[in-house]
N, C-alpha and C positions, 0 to 999 in steps of 0.2 A: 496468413502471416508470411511476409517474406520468410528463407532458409535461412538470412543472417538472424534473425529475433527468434526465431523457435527454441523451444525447450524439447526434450526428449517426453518429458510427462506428460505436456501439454499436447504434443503432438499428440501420442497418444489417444488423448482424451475428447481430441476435436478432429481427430482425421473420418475423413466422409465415409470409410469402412463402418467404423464403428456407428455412425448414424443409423446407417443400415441396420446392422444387426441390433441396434436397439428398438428400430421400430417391430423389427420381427419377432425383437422378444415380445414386446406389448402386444403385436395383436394375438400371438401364441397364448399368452396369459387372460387375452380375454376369454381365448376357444376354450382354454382348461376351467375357466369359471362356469363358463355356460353349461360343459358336462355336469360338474358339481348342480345345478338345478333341473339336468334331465333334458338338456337344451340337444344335445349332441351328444352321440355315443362316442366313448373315451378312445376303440380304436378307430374311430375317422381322424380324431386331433391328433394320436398317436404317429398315426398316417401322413398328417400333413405334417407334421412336426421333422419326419425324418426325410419327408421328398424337398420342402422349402429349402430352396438355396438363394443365393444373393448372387447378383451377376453383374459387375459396376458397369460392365462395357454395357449389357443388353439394356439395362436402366437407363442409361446415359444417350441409347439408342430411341427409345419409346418416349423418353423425355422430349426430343427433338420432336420430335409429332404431336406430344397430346401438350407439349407447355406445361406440364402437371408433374414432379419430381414423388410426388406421393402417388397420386393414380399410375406413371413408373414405375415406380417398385410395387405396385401390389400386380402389375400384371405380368412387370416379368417373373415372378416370385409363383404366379399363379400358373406360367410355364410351363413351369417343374413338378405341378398337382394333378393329380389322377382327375379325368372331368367331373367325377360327383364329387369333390372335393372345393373344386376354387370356388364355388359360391359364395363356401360358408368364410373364403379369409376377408377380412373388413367388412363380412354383413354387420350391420347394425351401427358401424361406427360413421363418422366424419372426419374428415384429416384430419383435424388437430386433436383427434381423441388419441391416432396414432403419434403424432408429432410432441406432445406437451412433455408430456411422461420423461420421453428420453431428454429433452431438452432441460427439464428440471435435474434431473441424475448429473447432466454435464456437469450443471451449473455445480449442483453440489459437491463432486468431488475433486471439482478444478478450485472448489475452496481448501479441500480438505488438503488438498498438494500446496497450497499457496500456505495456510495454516504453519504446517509441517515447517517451511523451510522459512516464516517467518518468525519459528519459533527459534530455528538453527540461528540467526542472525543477533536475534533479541537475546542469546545466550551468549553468543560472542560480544555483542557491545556491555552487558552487563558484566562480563571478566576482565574486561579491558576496562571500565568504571574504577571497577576494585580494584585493578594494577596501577592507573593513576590517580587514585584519591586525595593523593597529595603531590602530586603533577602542580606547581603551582606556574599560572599566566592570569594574562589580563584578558579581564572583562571586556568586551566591546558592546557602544549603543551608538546607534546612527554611522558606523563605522570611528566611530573616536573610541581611544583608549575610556575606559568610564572605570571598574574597581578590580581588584585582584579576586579570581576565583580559581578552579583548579580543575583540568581536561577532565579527570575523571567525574566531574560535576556536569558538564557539558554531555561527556558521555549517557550520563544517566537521565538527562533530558530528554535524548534522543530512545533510550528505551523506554521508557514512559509512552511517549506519543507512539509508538509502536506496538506496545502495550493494550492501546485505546483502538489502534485497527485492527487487531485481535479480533479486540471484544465484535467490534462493526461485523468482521466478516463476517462471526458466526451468528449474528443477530441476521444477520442479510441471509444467510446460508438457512436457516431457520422458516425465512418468509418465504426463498424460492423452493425449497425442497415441499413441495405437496403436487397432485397429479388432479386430472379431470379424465372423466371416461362422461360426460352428459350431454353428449351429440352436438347436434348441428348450433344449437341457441342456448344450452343449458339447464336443457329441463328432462333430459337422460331420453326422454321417445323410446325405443324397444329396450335399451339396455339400463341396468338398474343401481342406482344407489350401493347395494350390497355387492355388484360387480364392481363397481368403481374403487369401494373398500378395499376388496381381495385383493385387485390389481395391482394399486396401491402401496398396498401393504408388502405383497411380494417385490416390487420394487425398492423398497425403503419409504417409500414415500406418504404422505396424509392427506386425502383428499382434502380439496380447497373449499371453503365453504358455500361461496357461487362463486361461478362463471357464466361467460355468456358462450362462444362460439371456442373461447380462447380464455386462458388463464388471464387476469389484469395484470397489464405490463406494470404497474407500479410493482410490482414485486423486481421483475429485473432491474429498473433503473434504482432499487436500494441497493443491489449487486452490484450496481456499477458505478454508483455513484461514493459506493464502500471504496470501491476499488482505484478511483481517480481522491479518495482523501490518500487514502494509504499514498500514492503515486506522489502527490504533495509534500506528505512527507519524509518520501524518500528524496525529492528535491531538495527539500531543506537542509538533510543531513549529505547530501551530493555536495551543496549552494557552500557549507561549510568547508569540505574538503578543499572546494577550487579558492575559496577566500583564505584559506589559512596556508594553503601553498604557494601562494602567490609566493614570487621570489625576493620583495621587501620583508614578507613574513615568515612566510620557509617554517612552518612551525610545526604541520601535521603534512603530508603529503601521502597520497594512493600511489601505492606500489607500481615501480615502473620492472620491467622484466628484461632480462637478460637479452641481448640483441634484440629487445624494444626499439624504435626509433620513435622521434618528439617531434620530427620536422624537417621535411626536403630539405628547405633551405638553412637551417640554422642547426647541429647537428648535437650543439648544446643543451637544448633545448628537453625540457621533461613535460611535457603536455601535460594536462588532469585530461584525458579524453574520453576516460569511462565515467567519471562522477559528471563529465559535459554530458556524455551518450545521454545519461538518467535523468539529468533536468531536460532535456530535450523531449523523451518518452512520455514524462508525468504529461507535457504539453495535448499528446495524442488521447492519452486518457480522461484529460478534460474533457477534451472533443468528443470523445465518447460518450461519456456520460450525458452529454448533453442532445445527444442523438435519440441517449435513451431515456429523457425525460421528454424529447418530444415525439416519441412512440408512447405516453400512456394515454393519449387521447384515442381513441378511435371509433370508429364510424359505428352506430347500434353495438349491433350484436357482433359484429363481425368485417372489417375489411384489411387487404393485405397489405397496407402502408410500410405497417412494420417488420414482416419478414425480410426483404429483403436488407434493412439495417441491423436488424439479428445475425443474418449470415455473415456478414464481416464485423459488428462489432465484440460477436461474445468468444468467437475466438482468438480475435486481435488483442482485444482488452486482457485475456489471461494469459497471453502468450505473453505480453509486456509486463504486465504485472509478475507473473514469475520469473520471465528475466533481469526486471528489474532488483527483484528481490537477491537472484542469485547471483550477480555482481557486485551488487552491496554488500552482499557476505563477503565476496574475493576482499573488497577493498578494506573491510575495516578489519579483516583478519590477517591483512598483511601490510597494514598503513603503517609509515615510518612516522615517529614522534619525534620531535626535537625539542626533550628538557631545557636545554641551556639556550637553544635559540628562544624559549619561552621567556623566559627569564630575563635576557638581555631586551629583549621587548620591551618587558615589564618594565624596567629601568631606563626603559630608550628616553621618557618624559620629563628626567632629573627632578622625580617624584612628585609632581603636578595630580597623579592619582591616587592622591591621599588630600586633596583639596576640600572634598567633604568631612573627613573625619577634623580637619582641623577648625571648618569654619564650625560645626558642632559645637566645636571645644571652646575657641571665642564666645559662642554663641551664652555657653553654661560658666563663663568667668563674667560674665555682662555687658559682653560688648555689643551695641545697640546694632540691630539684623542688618540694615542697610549698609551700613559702616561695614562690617563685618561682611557683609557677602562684594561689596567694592573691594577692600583690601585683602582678601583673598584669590579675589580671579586677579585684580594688576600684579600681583606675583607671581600668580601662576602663567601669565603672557608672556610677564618681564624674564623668566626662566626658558620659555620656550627663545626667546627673542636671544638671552644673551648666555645661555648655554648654564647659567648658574645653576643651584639646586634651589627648588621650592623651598625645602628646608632653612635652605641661609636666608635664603630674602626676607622669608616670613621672620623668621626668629632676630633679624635687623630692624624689622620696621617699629614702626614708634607705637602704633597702638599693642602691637604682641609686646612689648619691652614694659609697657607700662602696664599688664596686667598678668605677667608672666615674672611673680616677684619672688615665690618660694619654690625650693628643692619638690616639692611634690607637683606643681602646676608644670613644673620642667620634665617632670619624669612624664607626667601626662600627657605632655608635647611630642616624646620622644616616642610614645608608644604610638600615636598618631601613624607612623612612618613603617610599622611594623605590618606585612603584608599579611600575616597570617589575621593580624587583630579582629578585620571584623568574621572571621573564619571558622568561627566560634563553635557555630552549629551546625557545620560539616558533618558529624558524625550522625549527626539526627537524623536529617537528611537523608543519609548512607541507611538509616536504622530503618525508612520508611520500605526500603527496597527489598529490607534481610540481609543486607547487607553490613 
């Protein structure tokens, strides 16, 4: 990942140090098993345990010659071992007996970081709910004004589906998090089922129930494909910020910062460039995932198609994905609201978005549907067209006059126009969340 997209966690958790030292813990944890059945006397692994070092230069040195980044480290590693010692580091295994293990650990705690702070988020948009629950604006469908509902409704939308990538990650975090120790094809050759266990086990991990050479990639493309929904839906609620800030609507807009600049040229100007950055990013994670749905094919038991897409996309994907996350938090935790530019909105249509409630109302005095849905929308045109209110035009025309004859049918009318009216079950709603 480039140094602009990194996270400090993420780094962390994918920098090639740590690869290293995770392979050295596995094969460590095998030699400590082996003792446990008499395989190897406890001070030889003692032994090797304290001479093993990790040497990124000499690695990187022996790589250039054998092509082989695992037969690298085990010979620079073997270095540093007394000579009745290096035999025994990686006897019995095959690469990816060293390689899977750590790979799955990644995966899983680069969920457990993503978790975390898309928990921070999901707390943030759910207070920010409750602060505007009666935040009252309009609806939008197909970009037209459509009925009156309220930010903190909108809000709560966007915790919901966030909610639901939650659940994804840890479902996905679930199918990656298991290990193989069963050799070369999967059928373990000198080393055993009960070592596979231990190892396992001492890592966090569950052995997988087969394998072949290599854990099946459909477990990472659940990971990733978890990971590019989430990305979506950080799009969506990015896709709102830049539409509601627009400067005809000016209604919600992401914090712009103190000696921010919007633009070379125009110096007016207040960009959305982070909620842009983020629909930009969910883009990359598409492509990811799709990288990693076509690594689950592979050749038998074993060929290297997909490593080399593994290496860029598992740490690109969670470097984006927790950046993502953690400027979504910036933005909804410092996003400017504007009640009253809401409002005026709501009103901008000289109340055309009460056109459904009124043809209803026609509809249950008996005015025959056709009728009824024609002389409802040419008022609602003729309003746009000459500036009048929906209300007058409708309450002029000759089929509302002729069936709009008593004091109750008028109060009826009247409530038509009333934005909270169909708003009814907001609190329900609100009740679903504990809220």
């Amino acid at each position: 990942m480039i140094e602009r997209y990194e996270t400090t966690k993420m780094r962390l958790l994918w920098r090639e140090e740590l690869k290293f030292e995770l392979w050295l813990k596995t094969e460590l944890a095998v030699l400590w098993a082996r003792t446990k059945r008499g395989e190897l006397p406890v001070e030889q692994v003692e032994r090797i345990a304290h001479d093993a070092k990790i040497d990124l230069v000499r690695i990187t040195e022996i790589e250039g010659i054998t092509h082989h980044d695992l037969l690298a480290f085990i010979e620079a590693v073997r270095e540093h071992l007394e000579a009745q010692d290096r035999g025994e580091l990686h006897r019995k295994m095959t690469s990816y007996d060293t390689e899977e293990i750590p790979t799955s650990i990644r995966i899983r705690d680069s969920i457990d970081v993503l978790v975390a702070t898309l928990d921070e988020l999901s707390a943030a948009i759910l207070k920010a709910a409750d602060a505007h629950r009666r935040t009252l604006m309009i609806g939008r469908t197909h970009g037209q004004h459509a009925e009156p509902i309220t930010f903190g409704l909108k809000l709560l939308g966007w915790y919901d589906i966030l909610s639901r990538d939650r659940n994804r990650l840890l479902a996905a975090q679930q199918v990656a998090a298991v290990g193989k120790l069963a050799g070369a094809v999967g059928v373990y050759g000198e080393l055993t089922p009960e070592i596979e266990a231990e190892v396992c086990a001492a890592m966090g991990l569950t052995p997988a129930r087969h394998v072949t050479q290599v854990l099946h990639r459909d477990r990472i493309a659940q990971v990733l494909t978890s990971l590019a929904i989430l990305g979506g839906n950080i799009e969506h609620i990015a896709s709102e910020f830049r539409i509601l800030g627009q400067t005809e609507l000016c209604e919600v807009r992401e914090p712009f910062g103190k000696g921010q600049k919007g633009s070379s040229r125009m110096p007016h100007k207040k960009n959305t460039i982070v909620t842009e950055r983020l629909c930009g990013m969910s883009r990359l994670l598409r492509a990811y995932s799709g990288a990693a749905l076509e690594d689950i094919a592979t050749w038998s038991e074993r060929d290297i198609a997909q490593s080399s897409v593994e290496r860029v996309i598992l740490p690109d994907s969670f470097h984006l994905t927790h950046y993502m996350l953690t400027k979504l938090l910036w933005v909804v935790s410092g996003m400017e609201v504007f009640p009253e530019r809401m409002r005026r909105n709501l009103e901008s249509t000289q109340g055309c978005i009460y056109s459904g409630r009124v043809k209803d109302l026609l509809l249950a005095w008996g005015m025959e549907p056709e009728k009824t849905y024609g002389l409802v929308q040419q008022c609602a045109f003729n309003a746009a067209e000459t500036g009048e209110t929906f209300h007058d035009l409708i309450s002029r025309s000759l089929g509302f006059t002729v069936l709009c004859t008593t004091d109750k049918r008028r109060q009826e009318f009247e409530q038509c126009f009333d934005p909270w009216h169909d708003l009814q079950y907001l609190d329900v709603i609100f009740a679903r969340f504990g809220l």
